[in-house]
Predicted model as a PDB file, atoms N, CA, C, CB and O in Angstrom, pLDDT in the B-factor column:
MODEL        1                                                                  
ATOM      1  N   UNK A   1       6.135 -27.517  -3.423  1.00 61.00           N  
ATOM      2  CA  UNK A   1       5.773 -26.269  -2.801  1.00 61.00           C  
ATOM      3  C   UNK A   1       4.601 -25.668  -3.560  1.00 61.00           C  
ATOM      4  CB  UNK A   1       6.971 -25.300  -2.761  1.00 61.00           C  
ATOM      5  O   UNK A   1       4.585 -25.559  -4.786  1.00 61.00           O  
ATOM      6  N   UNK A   2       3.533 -25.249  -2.674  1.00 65.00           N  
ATOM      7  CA  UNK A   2       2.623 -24.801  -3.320  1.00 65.00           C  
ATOM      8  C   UNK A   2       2.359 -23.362  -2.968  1.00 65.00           C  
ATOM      9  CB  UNK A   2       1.615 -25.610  -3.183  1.00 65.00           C  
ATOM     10  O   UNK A   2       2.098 -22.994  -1.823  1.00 65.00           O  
ATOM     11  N   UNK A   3       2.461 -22.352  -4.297  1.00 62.00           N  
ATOM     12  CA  UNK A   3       2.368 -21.046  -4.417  1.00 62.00           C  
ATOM     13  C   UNK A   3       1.003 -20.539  -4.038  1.00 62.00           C  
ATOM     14  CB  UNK A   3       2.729 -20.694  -5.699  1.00 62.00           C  
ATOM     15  O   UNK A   3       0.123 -21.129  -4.664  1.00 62.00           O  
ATOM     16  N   UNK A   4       0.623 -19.751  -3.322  1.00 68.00           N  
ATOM     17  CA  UNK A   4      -0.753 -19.268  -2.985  1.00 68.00           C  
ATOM     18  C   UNK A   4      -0.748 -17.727  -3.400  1.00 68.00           C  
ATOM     19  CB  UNK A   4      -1.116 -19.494  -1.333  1.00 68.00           C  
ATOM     20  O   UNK A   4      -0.038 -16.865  -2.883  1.00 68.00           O  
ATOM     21  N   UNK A   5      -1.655 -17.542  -4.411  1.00 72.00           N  
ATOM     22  CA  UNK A   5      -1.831 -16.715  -5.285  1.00 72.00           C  
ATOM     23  C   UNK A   5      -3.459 -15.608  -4.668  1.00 72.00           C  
ATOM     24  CB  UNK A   5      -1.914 -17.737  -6.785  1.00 72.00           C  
ATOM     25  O   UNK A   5      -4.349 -16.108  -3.981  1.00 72.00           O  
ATOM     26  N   UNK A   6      -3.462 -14.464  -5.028  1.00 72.00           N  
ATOM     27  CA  UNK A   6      -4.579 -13.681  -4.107  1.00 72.00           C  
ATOM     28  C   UNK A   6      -5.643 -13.792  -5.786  1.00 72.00           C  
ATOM     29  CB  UNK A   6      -3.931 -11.512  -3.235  1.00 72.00           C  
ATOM     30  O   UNK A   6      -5.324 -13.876  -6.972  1.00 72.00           O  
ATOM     31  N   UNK A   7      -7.320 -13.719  -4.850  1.00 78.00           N  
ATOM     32  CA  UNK A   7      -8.334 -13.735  -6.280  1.00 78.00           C  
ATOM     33  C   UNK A   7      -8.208 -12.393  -6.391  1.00 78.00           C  
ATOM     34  CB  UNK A   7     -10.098 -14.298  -6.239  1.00 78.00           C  
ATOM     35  O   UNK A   7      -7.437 -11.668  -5.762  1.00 78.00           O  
ATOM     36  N   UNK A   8      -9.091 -12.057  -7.315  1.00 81.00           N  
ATOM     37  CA  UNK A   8      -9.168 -10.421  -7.738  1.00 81.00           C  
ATOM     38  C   UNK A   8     -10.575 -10.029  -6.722  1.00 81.00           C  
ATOM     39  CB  UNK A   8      -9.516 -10.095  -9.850  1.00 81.00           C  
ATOM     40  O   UNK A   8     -10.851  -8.886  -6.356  1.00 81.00           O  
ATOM     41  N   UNK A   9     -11.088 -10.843  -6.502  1.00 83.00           N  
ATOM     42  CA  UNK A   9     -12.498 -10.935  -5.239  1.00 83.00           C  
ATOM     43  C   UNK A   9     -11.550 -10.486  -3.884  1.00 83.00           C  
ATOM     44  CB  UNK A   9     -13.409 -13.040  -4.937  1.00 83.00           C  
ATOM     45  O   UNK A   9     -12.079  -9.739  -3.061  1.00 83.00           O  
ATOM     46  N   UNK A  10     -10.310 -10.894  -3.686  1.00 83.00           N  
ATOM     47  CA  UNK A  10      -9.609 -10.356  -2.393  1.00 83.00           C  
ATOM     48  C   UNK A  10      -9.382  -8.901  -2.282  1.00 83.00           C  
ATOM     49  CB  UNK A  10      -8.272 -10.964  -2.240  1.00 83.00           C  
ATOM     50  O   UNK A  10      -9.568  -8.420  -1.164  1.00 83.00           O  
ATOM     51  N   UNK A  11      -9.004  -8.094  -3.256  1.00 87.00           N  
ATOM     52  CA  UNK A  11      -8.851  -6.703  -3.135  1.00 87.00           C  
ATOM     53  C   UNK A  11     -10.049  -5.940  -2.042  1.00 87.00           C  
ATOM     54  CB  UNK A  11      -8.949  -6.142  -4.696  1.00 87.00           C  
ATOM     55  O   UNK A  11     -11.276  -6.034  -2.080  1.00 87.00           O  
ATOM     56  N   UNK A  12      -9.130  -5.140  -1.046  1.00 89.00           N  
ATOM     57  CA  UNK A  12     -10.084  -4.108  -0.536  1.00 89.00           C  
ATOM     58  C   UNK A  12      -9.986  -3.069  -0.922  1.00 89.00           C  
ATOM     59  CB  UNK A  12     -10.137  -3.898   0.598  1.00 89.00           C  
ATOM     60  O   UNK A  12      -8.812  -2.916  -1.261  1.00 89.00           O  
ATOM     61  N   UNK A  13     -10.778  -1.846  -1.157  1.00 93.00           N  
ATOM     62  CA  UNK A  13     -10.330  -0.384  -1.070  1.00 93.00           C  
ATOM     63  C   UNK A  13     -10.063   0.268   0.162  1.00 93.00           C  
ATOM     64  CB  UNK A  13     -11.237   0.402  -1.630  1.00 93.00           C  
ATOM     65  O   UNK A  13     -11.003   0.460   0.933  1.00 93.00           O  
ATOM     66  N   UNK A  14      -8.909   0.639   0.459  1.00 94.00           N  
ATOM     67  CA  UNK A  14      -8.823   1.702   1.661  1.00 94.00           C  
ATOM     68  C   UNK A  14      -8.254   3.571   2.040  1.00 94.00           C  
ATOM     69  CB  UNK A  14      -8.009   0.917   2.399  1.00 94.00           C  
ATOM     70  O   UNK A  14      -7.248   4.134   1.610  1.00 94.00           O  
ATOM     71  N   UNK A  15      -8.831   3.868   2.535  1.00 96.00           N  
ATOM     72  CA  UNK A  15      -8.204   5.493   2.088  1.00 96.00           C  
ATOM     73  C   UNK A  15      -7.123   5.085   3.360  1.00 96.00           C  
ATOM     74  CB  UNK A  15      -9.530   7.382   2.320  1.00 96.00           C  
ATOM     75  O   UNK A  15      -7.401   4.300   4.266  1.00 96.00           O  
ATOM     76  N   UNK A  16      -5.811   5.819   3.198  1.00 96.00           N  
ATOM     77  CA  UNK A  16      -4.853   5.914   3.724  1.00 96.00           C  
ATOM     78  C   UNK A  16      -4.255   7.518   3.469  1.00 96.00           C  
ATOM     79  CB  UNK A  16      -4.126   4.774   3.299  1.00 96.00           C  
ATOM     80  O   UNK A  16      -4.608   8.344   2.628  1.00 96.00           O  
ATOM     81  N   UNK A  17      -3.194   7.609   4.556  1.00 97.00           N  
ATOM     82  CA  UNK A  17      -2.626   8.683   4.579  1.00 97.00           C  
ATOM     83  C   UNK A  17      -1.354   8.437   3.906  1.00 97.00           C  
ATOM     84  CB  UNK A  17      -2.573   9.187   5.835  1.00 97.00           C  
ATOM     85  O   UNK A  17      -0.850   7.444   4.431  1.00 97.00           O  
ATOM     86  N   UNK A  18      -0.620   8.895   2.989  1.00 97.00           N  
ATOM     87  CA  UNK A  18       0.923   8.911   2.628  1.00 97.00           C  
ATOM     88  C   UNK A  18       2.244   8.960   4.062  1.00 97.00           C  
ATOM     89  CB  UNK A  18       1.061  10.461   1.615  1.00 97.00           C  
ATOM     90  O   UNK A  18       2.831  10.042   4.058  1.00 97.00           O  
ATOM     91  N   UNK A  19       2.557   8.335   4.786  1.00 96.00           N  
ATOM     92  CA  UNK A  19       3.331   8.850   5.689  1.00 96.00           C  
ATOM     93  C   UNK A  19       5.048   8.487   5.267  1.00 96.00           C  
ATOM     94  CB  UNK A  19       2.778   8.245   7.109  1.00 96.00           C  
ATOM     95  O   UNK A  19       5.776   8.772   6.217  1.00 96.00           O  
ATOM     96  N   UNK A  20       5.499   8.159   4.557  1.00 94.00           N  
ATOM     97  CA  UNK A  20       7.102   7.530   4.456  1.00 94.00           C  
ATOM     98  C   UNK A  20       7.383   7.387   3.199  1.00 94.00           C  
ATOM     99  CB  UNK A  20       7.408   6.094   5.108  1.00 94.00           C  
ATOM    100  O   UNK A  20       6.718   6.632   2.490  1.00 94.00           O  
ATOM    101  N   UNK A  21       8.469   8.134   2.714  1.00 95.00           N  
ATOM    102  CA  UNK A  21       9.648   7.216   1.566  1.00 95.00           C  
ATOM    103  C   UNK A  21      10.963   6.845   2.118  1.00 95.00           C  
ATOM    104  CB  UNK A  21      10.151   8.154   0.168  1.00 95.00           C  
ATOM    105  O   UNK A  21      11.656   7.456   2.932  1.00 95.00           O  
ATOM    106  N   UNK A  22      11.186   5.647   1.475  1.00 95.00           N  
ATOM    107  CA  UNK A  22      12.465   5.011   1.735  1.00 95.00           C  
ATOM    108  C   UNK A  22      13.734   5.734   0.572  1.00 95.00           C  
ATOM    109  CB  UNK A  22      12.184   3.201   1.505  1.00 95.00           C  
ATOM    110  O   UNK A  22      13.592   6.214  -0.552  1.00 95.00           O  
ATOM    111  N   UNK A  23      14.680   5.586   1.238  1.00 95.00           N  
ATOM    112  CA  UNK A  23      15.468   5.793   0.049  1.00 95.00           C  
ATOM    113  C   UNK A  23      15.713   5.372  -1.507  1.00 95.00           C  
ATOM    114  CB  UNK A  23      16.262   5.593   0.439  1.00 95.00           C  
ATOM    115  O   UNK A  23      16.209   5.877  -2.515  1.00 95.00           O  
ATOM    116  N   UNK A  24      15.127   4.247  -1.151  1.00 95.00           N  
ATOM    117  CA  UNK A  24      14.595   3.560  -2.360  1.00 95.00           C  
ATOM    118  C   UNK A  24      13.439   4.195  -3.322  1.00 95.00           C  
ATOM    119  CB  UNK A  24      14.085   2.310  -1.867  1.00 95.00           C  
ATOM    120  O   UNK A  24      13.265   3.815  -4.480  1.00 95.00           O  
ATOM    121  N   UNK A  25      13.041   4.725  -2.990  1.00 94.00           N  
ATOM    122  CA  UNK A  25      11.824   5.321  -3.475  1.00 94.00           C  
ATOM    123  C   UNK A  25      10.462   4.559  -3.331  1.00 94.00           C  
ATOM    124  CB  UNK A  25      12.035   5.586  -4.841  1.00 94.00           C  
ATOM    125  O   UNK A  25       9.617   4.917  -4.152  1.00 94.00           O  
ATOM    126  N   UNK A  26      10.159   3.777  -2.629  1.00 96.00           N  
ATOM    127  CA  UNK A  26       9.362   3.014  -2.363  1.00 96.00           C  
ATOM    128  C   UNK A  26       8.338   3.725  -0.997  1.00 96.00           C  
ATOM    129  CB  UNK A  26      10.181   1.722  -2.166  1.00 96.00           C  
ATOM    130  O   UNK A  26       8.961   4.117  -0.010  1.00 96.00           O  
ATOM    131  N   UNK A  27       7.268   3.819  -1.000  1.00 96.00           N  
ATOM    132  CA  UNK A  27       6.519   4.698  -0.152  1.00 96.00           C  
ATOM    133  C   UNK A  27       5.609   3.356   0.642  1.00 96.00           C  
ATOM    134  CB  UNK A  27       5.515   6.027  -1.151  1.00 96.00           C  
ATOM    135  O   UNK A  27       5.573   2.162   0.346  1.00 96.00           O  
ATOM    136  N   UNK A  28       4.925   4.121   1.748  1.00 96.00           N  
ATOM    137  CA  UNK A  28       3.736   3.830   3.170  1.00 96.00           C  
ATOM    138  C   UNK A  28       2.971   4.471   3.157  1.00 96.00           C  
ATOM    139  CB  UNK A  28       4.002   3.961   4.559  1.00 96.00           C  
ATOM    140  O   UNK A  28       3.090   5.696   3.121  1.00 96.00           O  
ATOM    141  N   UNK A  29       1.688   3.703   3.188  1.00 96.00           N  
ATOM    142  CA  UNK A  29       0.923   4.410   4.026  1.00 96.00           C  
ATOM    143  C   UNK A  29       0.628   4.047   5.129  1.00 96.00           C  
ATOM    144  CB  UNK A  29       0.017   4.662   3.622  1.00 96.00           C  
ATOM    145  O   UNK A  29       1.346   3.181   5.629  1.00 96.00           O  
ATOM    146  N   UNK A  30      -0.361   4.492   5.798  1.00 96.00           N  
ATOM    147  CA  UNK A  30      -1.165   4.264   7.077  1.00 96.00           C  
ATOM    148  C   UNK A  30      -2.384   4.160   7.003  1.00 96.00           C  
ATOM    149  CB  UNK A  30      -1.050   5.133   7.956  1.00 96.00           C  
ATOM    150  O   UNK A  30      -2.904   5.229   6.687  1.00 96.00           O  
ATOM    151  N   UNK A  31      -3.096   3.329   7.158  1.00 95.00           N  
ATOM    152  CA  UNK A  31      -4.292   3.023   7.046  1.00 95.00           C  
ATOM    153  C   UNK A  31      -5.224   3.521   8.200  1.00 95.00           C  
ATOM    154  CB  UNK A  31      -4.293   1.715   6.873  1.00 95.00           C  
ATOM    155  O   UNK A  31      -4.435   3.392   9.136  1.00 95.00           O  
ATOM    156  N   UNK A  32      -6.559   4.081   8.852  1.00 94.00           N  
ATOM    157  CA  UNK A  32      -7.169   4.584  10.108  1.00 94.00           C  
ATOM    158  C   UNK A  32      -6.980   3.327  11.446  1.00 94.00           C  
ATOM    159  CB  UNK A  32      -8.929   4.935   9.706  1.00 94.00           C  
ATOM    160  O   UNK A  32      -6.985   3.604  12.646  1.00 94.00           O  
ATOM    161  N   UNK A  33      -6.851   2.183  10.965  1.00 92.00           N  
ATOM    162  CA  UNK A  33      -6.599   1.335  11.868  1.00 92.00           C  
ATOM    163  C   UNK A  33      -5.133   1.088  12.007  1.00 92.00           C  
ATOM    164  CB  UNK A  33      -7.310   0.236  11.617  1.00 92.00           C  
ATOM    165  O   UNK A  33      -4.970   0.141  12.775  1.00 92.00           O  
ATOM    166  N   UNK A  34      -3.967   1.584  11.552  1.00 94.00           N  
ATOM    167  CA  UNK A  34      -2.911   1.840  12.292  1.00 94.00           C  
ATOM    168  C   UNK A  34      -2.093   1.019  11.315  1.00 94.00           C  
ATOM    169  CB  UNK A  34      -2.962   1.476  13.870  1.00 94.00           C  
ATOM    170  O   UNK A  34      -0.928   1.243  10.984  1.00 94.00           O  
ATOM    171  N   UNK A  35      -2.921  -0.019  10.880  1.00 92.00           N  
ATOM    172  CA  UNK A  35      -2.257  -1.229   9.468  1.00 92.00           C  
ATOM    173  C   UNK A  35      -1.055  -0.223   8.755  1.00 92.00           C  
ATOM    174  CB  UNK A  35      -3.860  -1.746   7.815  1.00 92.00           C  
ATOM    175  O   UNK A  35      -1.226   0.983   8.933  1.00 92.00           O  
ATOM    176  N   UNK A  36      -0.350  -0.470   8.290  1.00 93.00           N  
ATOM    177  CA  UNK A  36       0.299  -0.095   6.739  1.00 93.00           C  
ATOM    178  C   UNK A  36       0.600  -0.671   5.886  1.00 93.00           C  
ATOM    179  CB  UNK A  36       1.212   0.378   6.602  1.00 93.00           C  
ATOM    180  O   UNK A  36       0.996  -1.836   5.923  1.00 93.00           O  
ATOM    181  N   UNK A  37       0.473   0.056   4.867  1.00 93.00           N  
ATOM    182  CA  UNK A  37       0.143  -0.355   3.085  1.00 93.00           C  
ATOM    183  C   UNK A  37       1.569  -0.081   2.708  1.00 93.00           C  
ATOM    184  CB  UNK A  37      -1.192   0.815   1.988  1.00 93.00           C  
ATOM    185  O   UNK A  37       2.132   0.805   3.352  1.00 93.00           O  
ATOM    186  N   UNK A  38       2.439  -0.880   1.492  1.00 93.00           N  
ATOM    187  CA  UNK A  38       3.180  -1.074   1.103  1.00 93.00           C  
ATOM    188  C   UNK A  38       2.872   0.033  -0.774  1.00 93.00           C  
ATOM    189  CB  UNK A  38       3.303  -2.663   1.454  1.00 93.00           C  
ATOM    190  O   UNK A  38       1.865  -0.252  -1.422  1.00 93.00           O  
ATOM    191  N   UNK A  39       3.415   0.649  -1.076  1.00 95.00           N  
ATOM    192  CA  UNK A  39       3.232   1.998  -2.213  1.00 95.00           C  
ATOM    193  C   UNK A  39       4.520   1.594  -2.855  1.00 95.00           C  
ATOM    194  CB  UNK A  39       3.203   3.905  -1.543  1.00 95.00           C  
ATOM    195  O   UNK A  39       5.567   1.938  -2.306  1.00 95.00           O  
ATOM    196  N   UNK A  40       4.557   0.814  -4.101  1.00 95.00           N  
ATOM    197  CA  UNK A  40       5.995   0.688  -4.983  1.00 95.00           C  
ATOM    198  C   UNK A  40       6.276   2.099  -5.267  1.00 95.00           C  
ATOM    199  CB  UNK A  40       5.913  -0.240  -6.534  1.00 95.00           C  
ATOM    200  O   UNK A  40       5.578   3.060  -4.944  1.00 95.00           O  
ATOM    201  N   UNK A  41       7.563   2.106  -6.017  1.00 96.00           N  
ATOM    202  CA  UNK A  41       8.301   3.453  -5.813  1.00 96.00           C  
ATOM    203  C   UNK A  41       7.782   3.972  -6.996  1.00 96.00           C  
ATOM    204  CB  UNK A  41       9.991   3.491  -5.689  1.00 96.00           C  
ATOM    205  O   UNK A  41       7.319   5.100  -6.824  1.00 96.00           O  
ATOM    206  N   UNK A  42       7.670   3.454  -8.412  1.00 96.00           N  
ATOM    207  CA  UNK A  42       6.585   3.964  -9.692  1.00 96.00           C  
ATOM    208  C   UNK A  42       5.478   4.876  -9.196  1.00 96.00           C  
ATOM    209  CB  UNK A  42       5.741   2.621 -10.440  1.00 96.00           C  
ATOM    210  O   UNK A  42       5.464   6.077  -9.465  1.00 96.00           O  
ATOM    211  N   UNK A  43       4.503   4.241  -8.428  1.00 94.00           N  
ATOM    212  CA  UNK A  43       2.984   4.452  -8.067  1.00 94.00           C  
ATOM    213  C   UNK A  43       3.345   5.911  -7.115  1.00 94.00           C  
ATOM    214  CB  UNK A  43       2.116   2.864  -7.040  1.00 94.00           C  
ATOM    215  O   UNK A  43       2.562   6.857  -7.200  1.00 94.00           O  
ATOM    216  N   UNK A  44       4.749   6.023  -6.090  1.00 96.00           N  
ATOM    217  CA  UNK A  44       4.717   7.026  -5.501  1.00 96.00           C  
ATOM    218  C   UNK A  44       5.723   8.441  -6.643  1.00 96.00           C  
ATOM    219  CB  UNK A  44       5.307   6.507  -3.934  1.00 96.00           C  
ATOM    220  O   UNK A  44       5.503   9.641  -6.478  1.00 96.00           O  
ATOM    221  N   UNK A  45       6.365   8.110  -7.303  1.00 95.00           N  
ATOM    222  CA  UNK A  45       6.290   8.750  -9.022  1.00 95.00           C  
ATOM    223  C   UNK A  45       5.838   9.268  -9.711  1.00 95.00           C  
ATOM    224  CB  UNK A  45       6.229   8.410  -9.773  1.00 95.00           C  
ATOM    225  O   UNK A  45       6.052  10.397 -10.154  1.00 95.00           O  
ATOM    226  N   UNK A  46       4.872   8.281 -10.010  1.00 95.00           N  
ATOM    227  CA  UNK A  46       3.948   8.679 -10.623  1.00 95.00           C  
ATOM    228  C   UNK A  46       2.805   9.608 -10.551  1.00 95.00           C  
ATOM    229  CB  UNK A  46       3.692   7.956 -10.775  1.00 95.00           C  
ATOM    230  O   UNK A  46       2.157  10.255 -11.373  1.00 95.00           O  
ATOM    231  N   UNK A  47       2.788   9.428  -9.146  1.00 94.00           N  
ATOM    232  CA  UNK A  47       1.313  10.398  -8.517  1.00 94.00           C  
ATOM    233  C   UNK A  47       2.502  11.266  -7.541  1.00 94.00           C  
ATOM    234  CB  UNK A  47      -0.403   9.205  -7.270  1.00 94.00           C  
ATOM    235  O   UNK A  47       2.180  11.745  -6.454  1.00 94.00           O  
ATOM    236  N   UNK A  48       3.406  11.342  -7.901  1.00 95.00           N  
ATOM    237  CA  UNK A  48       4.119  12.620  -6.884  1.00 95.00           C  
ATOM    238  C   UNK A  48       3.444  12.844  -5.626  1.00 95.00           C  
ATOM    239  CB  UNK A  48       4.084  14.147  -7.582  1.00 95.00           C  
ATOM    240  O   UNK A  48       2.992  13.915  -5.221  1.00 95.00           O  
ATOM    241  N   UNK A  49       3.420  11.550  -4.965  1.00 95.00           N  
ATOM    242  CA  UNK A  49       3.258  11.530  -3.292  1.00 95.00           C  
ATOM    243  C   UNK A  49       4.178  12.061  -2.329  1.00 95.00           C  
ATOM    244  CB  UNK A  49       3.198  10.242  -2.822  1.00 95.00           C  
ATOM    245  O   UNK A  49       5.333  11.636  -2.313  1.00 95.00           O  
ATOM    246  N   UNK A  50       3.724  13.110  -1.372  1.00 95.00           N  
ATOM    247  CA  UNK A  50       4.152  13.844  -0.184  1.00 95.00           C  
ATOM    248  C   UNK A  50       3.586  13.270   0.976  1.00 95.00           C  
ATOM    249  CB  UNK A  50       3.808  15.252  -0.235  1.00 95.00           C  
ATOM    250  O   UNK A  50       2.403  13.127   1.286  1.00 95.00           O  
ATOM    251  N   UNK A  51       5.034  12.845   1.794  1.00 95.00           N  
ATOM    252  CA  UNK A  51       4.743  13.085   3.466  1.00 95.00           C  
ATOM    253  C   UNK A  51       3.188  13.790   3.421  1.00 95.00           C  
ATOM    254  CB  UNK A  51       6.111  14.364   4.343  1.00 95.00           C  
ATOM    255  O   UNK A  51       3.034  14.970   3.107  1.00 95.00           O  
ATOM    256  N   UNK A  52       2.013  12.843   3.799  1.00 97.00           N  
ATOM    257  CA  UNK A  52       0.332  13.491   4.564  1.00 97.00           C  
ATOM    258  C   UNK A  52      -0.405  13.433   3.638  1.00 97.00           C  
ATOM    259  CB  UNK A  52       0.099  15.125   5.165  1.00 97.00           C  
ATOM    260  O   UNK A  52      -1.608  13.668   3.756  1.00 97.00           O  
ATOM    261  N   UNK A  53       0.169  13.104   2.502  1.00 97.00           N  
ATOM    262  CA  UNK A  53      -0.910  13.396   1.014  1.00 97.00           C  
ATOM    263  C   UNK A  53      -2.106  11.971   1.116  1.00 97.00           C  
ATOM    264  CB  UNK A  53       0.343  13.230  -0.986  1.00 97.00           C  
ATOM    265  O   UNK A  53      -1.642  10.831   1.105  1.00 97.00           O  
ATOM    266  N   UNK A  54      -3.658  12.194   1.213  1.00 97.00           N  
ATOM    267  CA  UNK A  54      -4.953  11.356   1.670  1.00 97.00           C  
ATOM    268  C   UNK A  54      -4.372  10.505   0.263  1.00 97.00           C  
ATOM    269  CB  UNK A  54      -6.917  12.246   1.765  1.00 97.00           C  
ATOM    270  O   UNK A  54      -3.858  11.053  -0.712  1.00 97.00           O  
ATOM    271  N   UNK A  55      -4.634   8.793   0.465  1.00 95.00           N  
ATOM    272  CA  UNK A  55      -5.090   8.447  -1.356  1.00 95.00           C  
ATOM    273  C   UNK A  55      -5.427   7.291  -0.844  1.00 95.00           C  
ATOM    274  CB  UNK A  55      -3.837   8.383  -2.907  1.00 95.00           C  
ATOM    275  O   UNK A  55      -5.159   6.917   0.298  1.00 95.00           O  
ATOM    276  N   UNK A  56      -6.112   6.601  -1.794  1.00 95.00           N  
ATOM    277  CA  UNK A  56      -7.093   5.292  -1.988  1.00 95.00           C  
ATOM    278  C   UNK A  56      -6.157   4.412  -2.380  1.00 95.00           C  
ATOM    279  CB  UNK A  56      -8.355   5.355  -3.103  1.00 95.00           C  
ATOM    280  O   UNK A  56      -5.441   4.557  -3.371  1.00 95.00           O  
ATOM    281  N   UNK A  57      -6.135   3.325  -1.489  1.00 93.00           N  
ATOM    282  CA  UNK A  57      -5.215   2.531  -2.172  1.00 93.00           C  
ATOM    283  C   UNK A  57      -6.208   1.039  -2.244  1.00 93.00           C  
ATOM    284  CB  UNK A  57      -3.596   2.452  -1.261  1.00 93.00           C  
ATOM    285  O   UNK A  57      -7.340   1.103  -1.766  1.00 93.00           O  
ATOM    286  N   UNK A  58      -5.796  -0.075  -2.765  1.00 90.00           N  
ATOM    287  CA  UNK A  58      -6.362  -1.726  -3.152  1.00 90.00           C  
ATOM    288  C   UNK A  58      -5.470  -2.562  -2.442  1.00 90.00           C  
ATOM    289  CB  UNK A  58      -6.294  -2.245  -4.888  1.00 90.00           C  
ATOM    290  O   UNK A  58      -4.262  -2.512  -2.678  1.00 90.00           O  
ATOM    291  N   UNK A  59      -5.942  -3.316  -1.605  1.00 86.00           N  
ATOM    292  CA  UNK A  59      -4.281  -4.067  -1.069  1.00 86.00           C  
ATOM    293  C   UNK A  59      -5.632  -5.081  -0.459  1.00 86.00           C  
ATOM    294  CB  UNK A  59      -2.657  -2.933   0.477  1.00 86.00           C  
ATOM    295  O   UNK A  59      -6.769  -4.728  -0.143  1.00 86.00           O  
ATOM    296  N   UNK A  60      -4.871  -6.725  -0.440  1.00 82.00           N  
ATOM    297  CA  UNK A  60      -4.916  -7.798  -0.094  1.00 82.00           C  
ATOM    298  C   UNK A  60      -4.313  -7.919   1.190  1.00 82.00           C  
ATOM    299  CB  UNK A  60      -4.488  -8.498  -0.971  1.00 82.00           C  
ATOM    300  O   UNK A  60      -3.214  -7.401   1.390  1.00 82.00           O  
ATOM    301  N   UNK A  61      -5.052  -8.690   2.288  1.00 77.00           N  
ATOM    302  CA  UNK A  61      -4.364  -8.774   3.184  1.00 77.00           C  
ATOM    303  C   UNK A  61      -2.857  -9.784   3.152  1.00 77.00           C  
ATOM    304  CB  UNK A  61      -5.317  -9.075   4.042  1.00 77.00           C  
ATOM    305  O   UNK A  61      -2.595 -10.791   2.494  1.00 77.00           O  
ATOM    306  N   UNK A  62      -2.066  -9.027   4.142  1.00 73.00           N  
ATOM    307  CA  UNK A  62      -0.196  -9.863   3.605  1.00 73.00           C  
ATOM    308  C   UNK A  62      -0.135 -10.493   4.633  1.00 73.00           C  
ATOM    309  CB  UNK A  62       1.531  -8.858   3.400  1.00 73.00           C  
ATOM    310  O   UNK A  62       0.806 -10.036   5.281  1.00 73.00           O  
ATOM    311  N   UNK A  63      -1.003 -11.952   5.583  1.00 66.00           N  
ATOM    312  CA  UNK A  63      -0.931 -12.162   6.446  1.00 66.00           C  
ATOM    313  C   UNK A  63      -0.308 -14.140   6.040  1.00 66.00           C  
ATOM    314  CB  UNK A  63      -2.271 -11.542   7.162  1.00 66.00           C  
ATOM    315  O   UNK A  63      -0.760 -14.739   5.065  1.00 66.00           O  
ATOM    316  N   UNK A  64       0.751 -14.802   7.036  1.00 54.00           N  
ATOM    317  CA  UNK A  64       0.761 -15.737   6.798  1.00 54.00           C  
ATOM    318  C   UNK A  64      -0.026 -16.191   7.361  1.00 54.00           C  
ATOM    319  CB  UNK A  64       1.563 -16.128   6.791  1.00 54.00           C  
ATOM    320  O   UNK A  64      -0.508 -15.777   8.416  1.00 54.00           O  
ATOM    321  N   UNK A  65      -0.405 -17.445   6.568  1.00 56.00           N  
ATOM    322  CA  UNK A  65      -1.764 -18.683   7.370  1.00 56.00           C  
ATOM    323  C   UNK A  65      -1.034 -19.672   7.767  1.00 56.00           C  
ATOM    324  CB  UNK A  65      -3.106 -19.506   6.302  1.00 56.00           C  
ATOM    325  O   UNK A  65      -1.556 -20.640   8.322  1.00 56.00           O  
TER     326      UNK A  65                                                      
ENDMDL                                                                          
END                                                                             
């Protein structure tokens, strides 16, 4: 089995909106094209993210090939 690993050349920047926490503490965003971004529960913690709050996030696309 071969592991497929992302380059550091893959990162995009995107501004997103904060829209969701899980009970988990694990947060969403929404991206302007409707996409959503995956926010570990630390990162939404850490920056004390609210339901609507704008932020920049880095994310690789999570698509299978």
């Amino acid at each position: 089995m071969t592991m497929n690993y992302f380059n550091p050349s893959d990162l995009v920047q995107h501004d997103a909106t904060f829209n969701y926490i899980a009970k988990s503490g694990v947060g969403f965003g929404i991206l302007p094209n409707n996409e959503q971004v995956f926010i570990a529960a630390r990162s939404v913690q850490e920056n004390n993210l609210n339901v609507g709050d704008a932020i920049r996030v880095w994310a690789v696309d999570n698509y299978a090939s």
